[in-house]
Legacy VTK file of the C-alpha trace (Angstrom):
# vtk DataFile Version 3.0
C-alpha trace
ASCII
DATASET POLYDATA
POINTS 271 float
85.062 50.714 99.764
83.852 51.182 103.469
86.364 48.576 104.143
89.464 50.247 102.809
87.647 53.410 104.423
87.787 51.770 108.203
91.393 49.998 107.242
92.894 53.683 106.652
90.976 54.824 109.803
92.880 52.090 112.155
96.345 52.960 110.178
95.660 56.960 111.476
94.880 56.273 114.913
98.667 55.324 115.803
99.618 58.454 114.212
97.050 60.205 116.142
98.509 58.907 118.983
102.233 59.843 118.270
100.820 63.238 117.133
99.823 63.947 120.396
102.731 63.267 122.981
104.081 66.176 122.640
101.215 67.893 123.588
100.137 66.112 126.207
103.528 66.490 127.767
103.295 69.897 127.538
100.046 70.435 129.157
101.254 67.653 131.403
104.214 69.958 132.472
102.241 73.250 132.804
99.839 71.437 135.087
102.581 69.995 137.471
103.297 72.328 140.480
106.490 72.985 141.544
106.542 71.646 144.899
105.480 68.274 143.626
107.395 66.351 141.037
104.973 63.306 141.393
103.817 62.360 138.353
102.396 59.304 136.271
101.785 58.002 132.922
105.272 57.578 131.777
106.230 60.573 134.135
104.163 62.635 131.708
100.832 63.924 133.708
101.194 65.336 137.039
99.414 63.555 139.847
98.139 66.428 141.448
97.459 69.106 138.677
97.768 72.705 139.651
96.653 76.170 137.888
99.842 77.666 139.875
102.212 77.869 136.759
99.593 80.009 135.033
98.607 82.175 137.887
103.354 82.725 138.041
102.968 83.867 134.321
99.727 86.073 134.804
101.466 87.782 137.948
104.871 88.073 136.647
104.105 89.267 133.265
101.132 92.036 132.020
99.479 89.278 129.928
96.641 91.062 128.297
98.836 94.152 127.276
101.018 91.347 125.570
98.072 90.193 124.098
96.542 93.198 122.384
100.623 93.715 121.446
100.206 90.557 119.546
96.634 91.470 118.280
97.733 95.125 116.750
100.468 92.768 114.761
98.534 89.501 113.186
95.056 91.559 112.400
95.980 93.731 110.411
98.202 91.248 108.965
95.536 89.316 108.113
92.973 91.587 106.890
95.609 93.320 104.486
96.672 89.370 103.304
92.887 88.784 102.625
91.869 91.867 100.964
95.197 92.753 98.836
95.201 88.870 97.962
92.121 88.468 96.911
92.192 91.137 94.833
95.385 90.224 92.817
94.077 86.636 92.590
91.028 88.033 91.159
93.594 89.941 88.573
95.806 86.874 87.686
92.468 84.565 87.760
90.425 86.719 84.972
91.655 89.474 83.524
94.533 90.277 80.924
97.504 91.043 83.300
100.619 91.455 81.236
103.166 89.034 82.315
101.403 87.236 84.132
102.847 83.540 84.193
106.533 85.404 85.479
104.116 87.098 88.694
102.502 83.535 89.429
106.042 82.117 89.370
107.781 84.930 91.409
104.462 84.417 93.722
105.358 80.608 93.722
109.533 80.985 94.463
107.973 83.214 97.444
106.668 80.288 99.365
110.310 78.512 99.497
112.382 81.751 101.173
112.454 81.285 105.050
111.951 83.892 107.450
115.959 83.875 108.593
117.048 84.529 104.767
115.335 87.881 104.863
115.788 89.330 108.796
118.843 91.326 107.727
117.177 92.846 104.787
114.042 93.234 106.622
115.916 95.144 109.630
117.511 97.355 106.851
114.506 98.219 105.036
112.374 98.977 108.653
115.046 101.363 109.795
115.079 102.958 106.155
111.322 103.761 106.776
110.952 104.683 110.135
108.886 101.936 110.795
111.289 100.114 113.255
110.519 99.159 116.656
106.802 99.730 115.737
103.852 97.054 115.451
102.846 98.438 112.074
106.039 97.766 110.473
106.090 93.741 111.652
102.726 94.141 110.512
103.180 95.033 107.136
106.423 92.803 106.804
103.986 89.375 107.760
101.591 90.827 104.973
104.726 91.032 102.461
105.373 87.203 103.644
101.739 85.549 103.563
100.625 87.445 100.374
101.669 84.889 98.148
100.338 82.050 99.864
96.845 84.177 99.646
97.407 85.174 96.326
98.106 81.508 94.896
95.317 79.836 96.956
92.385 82.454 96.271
92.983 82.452 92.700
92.970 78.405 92.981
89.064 79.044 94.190
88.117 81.590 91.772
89.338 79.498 88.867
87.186 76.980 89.966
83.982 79.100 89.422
81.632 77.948 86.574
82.272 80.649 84.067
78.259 80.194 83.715
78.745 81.882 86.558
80.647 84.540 85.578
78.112 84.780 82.382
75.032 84.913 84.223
76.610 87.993 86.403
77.230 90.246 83.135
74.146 89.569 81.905
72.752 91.346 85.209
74.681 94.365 84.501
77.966 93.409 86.816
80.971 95.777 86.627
84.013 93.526 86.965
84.324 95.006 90.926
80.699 94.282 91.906
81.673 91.264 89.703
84.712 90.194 92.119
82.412 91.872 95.859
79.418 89.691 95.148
80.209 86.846 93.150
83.425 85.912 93.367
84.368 86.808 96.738
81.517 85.104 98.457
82.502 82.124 96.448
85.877 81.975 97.718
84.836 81.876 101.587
86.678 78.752 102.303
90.294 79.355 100.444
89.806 82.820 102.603
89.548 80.608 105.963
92.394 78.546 104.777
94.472 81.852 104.480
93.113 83.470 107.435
94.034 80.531 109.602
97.743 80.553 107.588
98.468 84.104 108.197
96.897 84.542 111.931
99.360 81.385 112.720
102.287 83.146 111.028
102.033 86.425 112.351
101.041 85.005 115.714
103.247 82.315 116.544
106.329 83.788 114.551
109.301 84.529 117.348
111.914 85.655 115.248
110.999 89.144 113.379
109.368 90.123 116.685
112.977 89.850 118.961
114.653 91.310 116.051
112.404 94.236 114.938
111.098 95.138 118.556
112.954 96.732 121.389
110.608 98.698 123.376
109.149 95.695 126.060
105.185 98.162 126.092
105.107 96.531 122.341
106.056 93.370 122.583
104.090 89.913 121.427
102.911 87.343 123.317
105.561 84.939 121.414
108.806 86.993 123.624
107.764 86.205 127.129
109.170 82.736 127.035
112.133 84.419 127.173
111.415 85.681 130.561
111.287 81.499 131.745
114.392 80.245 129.433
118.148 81.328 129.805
121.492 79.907 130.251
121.550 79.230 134.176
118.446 78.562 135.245
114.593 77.369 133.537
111.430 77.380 134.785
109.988 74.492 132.833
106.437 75.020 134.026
105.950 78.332 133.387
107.859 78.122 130.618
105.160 75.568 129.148
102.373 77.396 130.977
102.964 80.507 128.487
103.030 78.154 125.264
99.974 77.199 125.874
98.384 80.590 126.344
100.120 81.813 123.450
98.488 79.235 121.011
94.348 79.463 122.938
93.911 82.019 120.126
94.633 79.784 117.300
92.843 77.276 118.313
89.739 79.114 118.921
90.156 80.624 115.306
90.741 76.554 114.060
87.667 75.593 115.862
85.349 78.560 114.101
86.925 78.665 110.742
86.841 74.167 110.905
84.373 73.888 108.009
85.574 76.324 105.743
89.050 75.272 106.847
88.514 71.800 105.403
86.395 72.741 102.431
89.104 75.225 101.584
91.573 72.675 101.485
89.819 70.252 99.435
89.023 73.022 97.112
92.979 73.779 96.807
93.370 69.584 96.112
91.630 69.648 93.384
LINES 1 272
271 0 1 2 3 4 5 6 7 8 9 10 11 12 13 14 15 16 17 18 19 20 21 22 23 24 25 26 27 28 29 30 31 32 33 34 35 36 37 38 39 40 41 42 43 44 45 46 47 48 49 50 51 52 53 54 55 56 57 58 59 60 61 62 63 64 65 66 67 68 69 70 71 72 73 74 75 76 77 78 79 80 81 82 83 84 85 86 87 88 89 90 91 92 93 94 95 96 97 98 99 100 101 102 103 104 105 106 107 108 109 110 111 112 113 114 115 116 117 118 119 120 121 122 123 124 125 126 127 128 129 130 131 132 133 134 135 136 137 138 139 140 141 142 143 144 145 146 147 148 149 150 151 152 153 154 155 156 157 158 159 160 161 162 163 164 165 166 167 168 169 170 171 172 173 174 175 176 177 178 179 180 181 182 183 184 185 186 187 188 189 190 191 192 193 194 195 196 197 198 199 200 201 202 203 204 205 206 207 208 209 210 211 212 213 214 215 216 217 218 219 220 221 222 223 224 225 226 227 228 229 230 231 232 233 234 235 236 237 238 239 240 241 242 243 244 245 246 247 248 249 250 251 252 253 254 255 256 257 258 259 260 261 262 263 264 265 266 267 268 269 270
């Protein structure tokens, strides 16, 4: 067994290795200055590394305004995905919703619709509500999009719970919501990592709904300022790069916290 283990260890470390080119190149292009082109490694890495694509972005551009701009949009996003979710998966898990094998398919045709197949329709309905050109209505439209993925993977982890479980909790006197607070929910702790880490990359990385939905530049994400360093003419390839990377520090902090739940959640979805 340990040998197939180690075998299956060696086969990922090429993959590992392929896996991260890409982002070694683009750390390897942020870091290169532009008076020096010198580089090695393949002409990846830069030979003498400089901070001076980051400080061009953090002078050019009001960063941390960007940043709360971005904030206002994926936390709410994800605390309405969490809460709303885990409450319908509590519904479909265990208790006597009418129809409820149509709702877990509609939830499950959800997944499949990109993002492009609904801008148009998504413009339409934000203009019909007054809600566009505003944070809270991209808000609320990533919510729409990453409650089904909630939905289907926190009811995956409460149908796993020992109904012993479940027994031992009426017996105490539990009303189905104290029931679903203090049993259930603190249960479900790593399918809720798994979706928080889902939706924050959704509603933070997404590029599309934002340059669609948002006009005035004081509300604008993070994800938009590469626009600043891209056009037809002309690129700046560093600073271009240099923004990338600031734009995904958040996520990986949030990977690095929510790790162990991250994994267990995922297991718990396997099964």
């Amino acid at each position: 067994m340990s040998a197939r283990v180690n075998l299956l260890h060696l086969a990922l470390v090429p993959i590992t290795i392929v896996w991260m080119i890409p982002l070694v190149l683009v750390l390897g292009l942020a870091l290169k200055p532009t008076n020096d082109p010198s580089t090695f490694f393949f002409g990846i890495l830069p030979v003498n590394p400089s901070l001076s694509n980051f400080e061009l972005v953090f002078e050019q551009n009001p960063i941390f305004r960007y940043l709360l701009n971005s904030a206002l949009i994926a936390v709410p996003s994800v605390l309405l995905v969490v809460f709303l979710g885990a409450m319908a998966a509590y519904a479909l898990a265990l208790l006597d919703v009418p129809l409820k094998a149509l709702i877990f398919g509609v939830l499950t045709l959800a997944l499949v619709l990109p993002m492009s197949s609904i801008v148009v329709a998504t413009f339409q309905v934000l203009q019909l509500l007054g809600l566009y050109d505003t944070t809270l209505g991209v808000s609320l439209v990533y919510t729409a999009i990453g409650l089904p993925f909630g939905i289907i993977v926190i009811r995956t982890s409460f149908l796993a719970v020992p109904s012993e479980t479940r027994d031992a909790a009426v017996m105490d006197g539990a009303n189905k919501w104290q029931m679903f607070w203090r049993v259930y929910l603190p249960l479900a702790r790593p399918s809720i990592a798994v979706v928080v880490i889902w939706q924050l990359m959704l509603s933070w990385n997404d590029f599309l709904l934002p340059l669609v939905a948002l006009v005035d530049k004081n509300i604008k994400p993070l994800t938009l300022i590469p626009l600043v360093y891209r056009g037809e003419h002309f690129t700046q390839v560093g600073a271009l790069f240099a923004i990338l990377i600031v734009v995904s520090i958040p996520i990986i902090i949030t990977f690095l916290f929510a790790q162990k739940y991250l994994v267990n959640g995922l297991a718990g979805a396997v099964k």
